[in-house]
N, C-alpha and C positions, 0 to 999 in steps of 0.2 A: 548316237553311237558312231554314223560314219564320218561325221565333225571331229570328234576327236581322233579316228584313225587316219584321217585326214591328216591331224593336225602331229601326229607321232610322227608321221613322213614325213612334214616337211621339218621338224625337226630333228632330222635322224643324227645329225651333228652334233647337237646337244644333248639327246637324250638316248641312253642305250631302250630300244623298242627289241620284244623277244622277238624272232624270226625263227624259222623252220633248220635254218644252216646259220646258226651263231658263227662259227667259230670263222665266219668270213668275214664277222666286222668287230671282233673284240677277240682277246686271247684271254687263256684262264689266268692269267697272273697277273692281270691288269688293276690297276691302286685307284684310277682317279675317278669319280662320281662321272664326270663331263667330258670325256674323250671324242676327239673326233676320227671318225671313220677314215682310214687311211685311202686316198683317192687315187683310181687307175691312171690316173692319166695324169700327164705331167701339169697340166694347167690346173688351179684347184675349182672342180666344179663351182655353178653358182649358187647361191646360197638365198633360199627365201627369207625375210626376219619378218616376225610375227609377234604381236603382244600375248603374252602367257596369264596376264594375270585379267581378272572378268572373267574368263572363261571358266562355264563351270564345271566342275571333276570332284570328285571323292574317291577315297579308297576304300575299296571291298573286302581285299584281303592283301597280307601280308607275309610272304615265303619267308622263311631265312633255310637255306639249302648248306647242308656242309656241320654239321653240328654232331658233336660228338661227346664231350666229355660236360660243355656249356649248359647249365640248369635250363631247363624252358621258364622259371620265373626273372629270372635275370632279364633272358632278351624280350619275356614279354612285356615287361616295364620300360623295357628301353625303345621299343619298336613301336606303343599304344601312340605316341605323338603323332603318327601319321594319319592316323584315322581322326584328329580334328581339322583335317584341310578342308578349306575351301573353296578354291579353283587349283587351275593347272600348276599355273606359278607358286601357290601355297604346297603342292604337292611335292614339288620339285625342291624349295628351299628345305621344306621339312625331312625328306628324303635324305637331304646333304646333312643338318642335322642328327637325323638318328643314326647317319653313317659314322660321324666325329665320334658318338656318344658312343658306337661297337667299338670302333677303335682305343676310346679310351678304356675301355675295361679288360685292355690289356690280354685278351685274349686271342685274339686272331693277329695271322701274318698278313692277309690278303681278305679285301672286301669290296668286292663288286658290285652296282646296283645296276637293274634290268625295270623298266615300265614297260607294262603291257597292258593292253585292253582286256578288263575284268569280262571272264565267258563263265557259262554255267547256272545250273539253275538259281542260281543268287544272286547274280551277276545284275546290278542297277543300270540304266539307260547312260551315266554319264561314270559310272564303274570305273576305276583304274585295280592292276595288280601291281602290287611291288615286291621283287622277289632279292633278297638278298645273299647272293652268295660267297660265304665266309670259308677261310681255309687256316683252321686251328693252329696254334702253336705246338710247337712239340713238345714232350715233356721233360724235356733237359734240352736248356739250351745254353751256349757259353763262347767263349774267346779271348781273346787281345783286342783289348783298345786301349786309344790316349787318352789322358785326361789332365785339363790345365787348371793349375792352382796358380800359389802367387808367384807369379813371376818365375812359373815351374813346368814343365814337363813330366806328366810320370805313367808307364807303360801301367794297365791296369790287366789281368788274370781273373773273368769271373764266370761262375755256373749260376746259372736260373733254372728256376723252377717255376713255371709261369701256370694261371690257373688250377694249383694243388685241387681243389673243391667243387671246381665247379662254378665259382662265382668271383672271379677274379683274384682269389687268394693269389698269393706266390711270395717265394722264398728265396734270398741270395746268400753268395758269398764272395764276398771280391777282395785278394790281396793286387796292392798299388807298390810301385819300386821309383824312385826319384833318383834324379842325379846326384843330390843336395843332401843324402843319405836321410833318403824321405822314405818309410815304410808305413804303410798300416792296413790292416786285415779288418772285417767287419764284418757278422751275420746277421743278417734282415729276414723280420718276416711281415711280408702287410696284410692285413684286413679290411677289404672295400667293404661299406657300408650305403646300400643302396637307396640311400634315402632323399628324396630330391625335395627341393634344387639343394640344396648343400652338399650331397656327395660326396661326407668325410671318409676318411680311410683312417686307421689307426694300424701304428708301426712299431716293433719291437727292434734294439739293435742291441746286439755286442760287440763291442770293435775295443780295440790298439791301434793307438798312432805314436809316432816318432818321427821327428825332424831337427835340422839343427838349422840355429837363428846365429850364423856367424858375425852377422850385424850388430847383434847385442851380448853376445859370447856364454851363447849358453844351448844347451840340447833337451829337448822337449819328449817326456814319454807321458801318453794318456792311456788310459785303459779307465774303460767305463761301460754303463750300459745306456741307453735311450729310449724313452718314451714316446709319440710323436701321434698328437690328433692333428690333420690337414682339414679342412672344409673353406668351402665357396659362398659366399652371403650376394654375389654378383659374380656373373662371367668375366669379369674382370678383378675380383676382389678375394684376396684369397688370405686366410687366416691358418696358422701353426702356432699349438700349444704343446709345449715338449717340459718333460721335467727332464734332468739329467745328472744320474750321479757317477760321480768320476772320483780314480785316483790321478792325481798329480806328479809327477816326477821331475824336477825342475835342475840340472847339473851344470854345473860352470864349466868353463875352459878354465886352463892354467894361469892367464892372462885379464879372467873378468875383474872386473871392477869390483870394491866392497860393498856398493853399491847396488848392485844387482845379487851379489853374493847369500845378501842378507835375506832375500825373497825367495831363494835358491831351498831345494831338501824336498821330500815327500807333504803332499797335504791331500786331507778330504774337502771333497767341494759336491756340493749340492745345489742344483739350481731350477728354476722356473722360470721358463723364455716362454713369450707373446709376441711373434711377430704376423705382423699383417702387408702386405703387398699391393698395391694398386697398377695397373700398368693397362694403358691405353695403344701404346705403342703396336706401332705396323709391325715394326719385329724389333731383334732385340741388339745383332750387332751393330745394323748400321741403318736406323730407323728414321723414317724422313718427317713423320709426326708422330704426334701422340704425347702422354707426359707418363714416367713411371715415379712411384715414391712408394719408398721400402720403410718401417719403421718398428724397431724390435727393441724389447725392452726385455730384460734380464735382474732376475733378484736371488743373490746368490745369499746362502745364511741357515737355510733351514737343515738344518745340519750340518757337521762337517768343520773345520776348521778356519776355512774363507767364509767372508761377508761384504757384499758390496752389491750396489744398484749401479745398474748400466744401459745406457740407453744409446742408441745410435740411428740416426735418419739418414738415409738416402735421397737423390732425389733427378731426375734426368726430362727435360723437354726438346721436344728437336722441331724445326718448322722449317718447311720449304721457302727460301729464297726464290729461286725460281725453277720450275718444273722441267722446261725447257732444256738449262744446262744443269740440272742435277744437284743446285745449290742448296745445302742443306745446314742452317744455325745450328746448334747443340746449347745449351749450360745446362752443367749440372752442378750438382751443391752435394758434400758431404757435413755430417754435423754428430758430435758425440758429447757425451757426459760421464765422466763415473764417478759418483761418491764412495770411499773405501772406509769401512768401515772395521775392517781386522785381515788379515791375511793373503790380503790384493798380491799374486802373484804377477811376473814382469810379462807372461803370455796373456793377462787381462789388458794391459795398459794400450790405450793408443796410440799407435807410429803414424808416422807421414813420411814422405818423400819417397822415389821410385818411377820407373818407367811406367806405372801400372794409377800411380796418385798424383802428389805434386812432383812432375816431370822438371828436369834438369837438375836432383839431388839425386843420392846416393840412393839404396836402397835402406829406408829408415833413415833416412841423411839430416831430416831436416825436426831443428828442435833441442834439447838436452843432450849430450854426450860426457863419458867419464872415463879417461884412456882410448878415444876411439871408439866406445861403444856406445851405442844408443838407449838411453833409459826410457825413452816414451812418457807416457801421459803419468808423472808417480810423483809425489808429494810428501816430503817429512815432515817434520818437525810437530806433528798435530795427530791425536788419535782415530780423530773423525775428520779428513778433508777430502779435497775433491780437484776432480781435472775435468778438460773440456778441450775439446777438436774440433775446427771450423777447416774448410776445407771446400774450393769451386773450380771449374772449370768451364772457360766457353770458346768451343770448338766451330769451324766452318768448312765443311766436307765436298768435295768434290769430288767428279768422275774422274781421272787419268784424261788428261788432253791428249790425247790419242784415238783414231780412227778405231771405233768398234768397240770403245771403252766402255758401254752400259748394256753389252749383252755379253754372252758365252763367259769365256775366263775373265776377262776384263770385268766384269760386274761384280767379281769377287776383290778387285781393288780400289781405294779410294786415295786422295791426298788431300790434307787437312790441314791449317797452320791454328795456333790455341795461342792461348795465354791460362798459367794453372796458378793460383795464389792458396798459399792455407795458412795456419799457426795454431799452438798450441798455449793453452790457459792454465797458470798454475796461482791458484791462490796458497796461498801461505797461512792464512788464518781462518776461523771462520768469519763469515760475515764479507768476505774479501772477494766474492765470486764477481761481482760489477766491475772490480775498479780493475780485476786481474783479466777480465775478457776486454775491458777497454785498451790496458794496454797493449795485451797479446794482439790486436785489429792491428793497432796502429805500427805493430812490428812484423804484418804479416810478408809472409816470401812472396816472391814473382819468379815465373819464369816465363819466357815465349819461345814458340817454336814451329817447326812444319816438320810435315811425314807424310809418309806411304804405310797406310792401314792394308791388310790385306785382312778378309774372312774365313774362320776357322771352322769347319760345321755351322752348325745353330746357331750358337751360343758362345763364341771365343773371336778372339782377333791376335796378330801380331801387329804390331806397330816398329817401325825402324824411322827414330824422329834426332832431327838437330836442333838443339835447344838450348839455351843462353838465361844462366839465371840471372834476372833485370835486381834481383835485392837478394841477400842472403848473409846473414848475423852470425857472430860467433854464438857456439860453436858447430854452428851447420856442418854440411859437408854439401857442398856445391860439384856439380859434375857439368862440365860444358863440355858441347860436343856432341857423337853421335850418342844414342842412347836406345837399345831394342827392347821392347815390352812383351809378353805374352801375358794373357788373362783374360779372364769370363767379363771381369770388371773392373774399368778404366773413369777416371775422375776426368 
């Protein structure tokens, strides 16, 4: 036992040890598992290193302190992982573990862990405590925030209901306002489902949406409901099953084409989407390894007045150059399919081109047009045909050559130069799908370019790139010059 209280001091850096006067080396609102103790003196003390792992520890018993409306079967499922460590270091990584796994059940604001030398009459010779202290969410929670779509900005307005149950239920409701006369409203309720490793949740939605596609000259209302199982088969692999039935509302401008016109009116649509997720990646705006690939597939028919199979791949790798100066490769690759089989509306079909895909066109720029507007991935003359969308990018990222550029603000900025090629497939007949993807290759766009990425939260970037498209066909719409991007997701 005095080995390991030993061994708690000279780790006191790394691991929060209980003490008689806490509140002089941790404060209560502190997030990270591994803090280090704030040091009096201007030089930072010296620091022992010590190997954690061999050494052996168990844990005894497991606090969770701060619980209030939180079932005890929930955290005690969630807290059991601790008690199969094996030395100090298994205690420590598992620790970090069952903290992610609090955190993810969306119930707490703030989660603290504390090791301490197991005392008491139960108390084993190599005994650890682990005491967790969590600080609930409240029972309305809400605000203003942003949120970025395609090539869009839109303030969002929502209230949460976090934990309803007891077991991580909770309830939303979020109206979003766009520039672009972008509206839509939506209420959610989820279902965690505590079943491990999979860990599905099942989601109910009602929502309206509304936006207008001045690129293709027409204005979009949905109003529907949503179904949505989530689960994990790997920490990395993540699977959604959603059925969704929607109404349609599809309105021209004064000015659309007959061509889009004809796909134009109200419809019922019913659908069954399978998408699954792989993602390796260090993170997600500007990742220096890893590979991610998205692949969802959609079959619309079982009811409803639309019919059609859709399928789309993602796919993103990035690998360090050199670590050194920050060099960081990218390609990625997009890729689509749709067979229409009756009532393919023009918000199914595929577009390209944009600050956000194939960089140096227009937004939808690149591909079919009729009067200036963009038709996307759509096929006549046949009652059963099909279209397809190839689509790459490969990027080379740097830090800002600038003094101080990979830490503080500067780490939120990169500069990059690419090259973006895509095209779209249209066979005419059936049987025609080869010879119309062969062509459509051999007439694919180019463009090249450089920019300054900057990072948006988690999950979002701006990009402000000068780009020169190296090929582009009638009737593209080519854009040279500067070109400014916002989006989650960039080709």
């Amino acid at each position: 036992m005095n080995f390991i209280t030993k061994l708690l001091e000279l780790t006191m850096g790394t691991v929060h040890a209980k003490v008689s006067h806490r509140n002089r080396y941790f404060a209560e609102d502190e997030t990270a598992l591994f803090d280090f103790a704030e040091a009096l003196e201007d030089e930072p003390p010296p620091r022992s290193s010590i190997a954690l792992n061999g050494i052996k520890a168990r844990v005894d018993r497991v606090n969770v302190d701060g619980l209030d409306r939180t079932r005890d079967d929930v955290i005690r499922g969630t807290v059991d992982e601790l008690f199969k460590a094996q030395d100090f270091e298994d205690v420590i990584v598992r620790a970090h573990k069952v903290r992610q796994a609090l955190d993810n059940l969306g119930c707490f604001r703030n989660i603290c862990v504390y090791i301490d030398v197991s005392s008491g009459p139960d108390a084993t010779p190599d005994g650890l405590e682990v005491t967790f202290q969590v600080r609930e969410m409240s029972r309305v929670t809400g605000g203003v925030n942003a949120a970025i779509g395609e090539n869009e900005g839109s303030v969002v307005l929502g209230v949460r209901l976090p934990n309803l149950f007891g077991r991580g239920e909770r309830a939303q409701a979020a109206y979003s306002l766009g520039y672009r006369n972008t509206a839509s409203f939506n209420l959610t309720a989820t279902k965690p489902l505590h079943i491990k490793p999979y860990l599905p949740e099942v989601s109910g939605s009602v929502y309206q949406h509304s936006q207008d596609y001045p690129w293709s000259g027409y204005h979009l209302l949905d109003r529907g409901v949503l179904f949505d199982v989530a689960f994990k088969t790997s920490p990395t692999t993540k699977h959604t099953v959603q059925w969704e039935g929607l109404v349609r509302d599809v309105t021209v401008f004064n000015k659309t084409s007959f061509q889009l016109r004809e796909g134009s009116g109200p419809h019922l649509k019913s659908v069954l989407r399978h998408t699954i997720s792989v993602d390796h990646r260090d993170e997600e705006v500007f990742p220096t390894q890893g590979v991610f690939v998205q692949l969802s597939n959609e079959l619309a028919g079982l009811g409803g007045s639309v019919a059609h199979v859709r399928a789309e791949l993602r796919a993103q790798a990035s690998h360090t150059l050199s670590a050194e100066a920050g060099v960081v490769l990218q390609a990625s690759a997009a890729a689509g399919l749709l067979h229409d089989v009756r009532g393919t509306q023009p918000p199914d079909h595929f577009f390209l081109g944009g600050p956000t895909s194939v960089r140096g066109f227009q937004q939808r720029g690149l591909g079919p047009h009729c009067d200036g507007q963009a038709l996307g991935g759509r096929v006549r003359h046949t009652a059963s045909s099909s279209c397809g969308v190839l689509a790459s990018g490969v990027h080379l990222f740097a830090p800002l050559p600038l003094p101080g550029a990979r830490s503080g603000l500067g780490a939120l900025f990169r500069s990059h130069v690419f090259v973006n090629a895509g095209c779209l497939a249209f066979p005419e007949h059936r049987g025609a799908w080869s010879g119309a993807q062969a062509r459509a290759l051999s007439l694919a766009r180019v463009s090249l370019g450089a920019g300054l990425c900057v990072r948006l939260g988690r999950a979002a970037r701006l990009e402000l790139n000068y780009v020169l498209p190296l090929r582009a066909l009638p009737p593209d719409r080519p854009h040279a010059g500067l070109q400014l991007g916002l989006g989650a997701s960039f080709l």
